[in-house]
C-alpha positions in Angstrom: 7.7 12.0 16.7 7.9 9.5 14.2 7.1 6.0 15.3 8.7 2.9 12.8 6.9 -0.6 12.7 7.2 -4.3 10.7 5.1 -4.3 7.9 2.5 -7.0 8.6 3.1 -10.7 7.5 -0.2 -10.5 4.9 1.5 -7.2 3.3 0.6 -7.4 -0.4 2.5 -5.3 -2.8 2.3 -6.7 -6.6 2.9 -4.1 -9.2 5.0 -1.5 -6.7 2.0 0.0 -5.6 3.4 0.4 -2.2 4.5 4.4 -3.6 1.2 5.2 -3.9 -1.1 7.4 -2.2 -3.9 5.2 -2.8 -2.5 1.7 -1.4 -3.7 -0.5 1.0 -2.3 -3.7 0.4 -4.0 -5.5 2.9 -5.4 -9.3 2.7 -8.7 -10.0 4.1 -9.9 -13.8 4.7 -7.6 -14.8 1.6 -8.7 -11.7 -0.2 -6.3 -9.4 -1.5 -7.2 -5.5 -1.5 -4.4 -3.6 -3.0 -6.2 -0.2 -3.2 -9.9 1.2 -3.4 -9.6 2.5 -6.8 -8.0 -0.8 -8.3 -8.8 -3.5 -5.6 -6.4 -6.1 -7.5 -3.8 -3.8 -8.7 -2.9 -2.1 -12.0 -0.1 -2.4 -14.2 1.1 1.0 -15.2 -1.8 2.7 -12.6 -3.2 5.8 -14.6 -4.8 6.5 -10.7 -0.8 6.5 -9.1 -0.1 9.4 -7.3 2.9 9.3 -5.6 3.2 9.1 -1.6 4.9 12.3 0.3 7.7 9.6 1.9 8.3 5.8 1.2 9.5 5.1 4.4 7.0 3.3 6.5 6.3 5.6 9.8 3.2 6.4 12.0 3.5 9.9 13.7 2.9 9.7 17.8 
C-alpha cells in the first residue's frame, strides 16, 4: 500500500534534481544537501539517473 505525504517545508530542489535517483534535497542547520554525489547540485548532472516514479509515495 502506498502511503502519500507533504513534502517537507526545507525541501530543496534547484536544478530538477528531484527525478533523480540520487537526491536528497534536504537542508541541515542552513545547509543545503541536494545529493551525496553533488552536495550543492549540478547543472546538467553527468551522475543523473532517473528515479523509477516521480510521484512522492512511501510504501506501508
Amino acid at each position: 500500500m502506498l502511503k502519500f505525504f507533504t513534502l517537507p517545508d526545507d525541501y530543496y530542489d534547484p536544478f530538477g534534481c528531484s527525478e533523480c535517483i540520487n537526491f536528497h534535497g534536504r537542508t541541515y542547520n542552513g545547509n543545503s544537501l541536494v545529493c551525496a554525489i553533488h552536495p550543492y547540485g549540478l547543472k546538467n548532472c553527468p551522475d543523473f539517473e532517473e528515479a523509477e516514479t516521480t510521484e512522492t509515495a512511501i510504501e506501508e
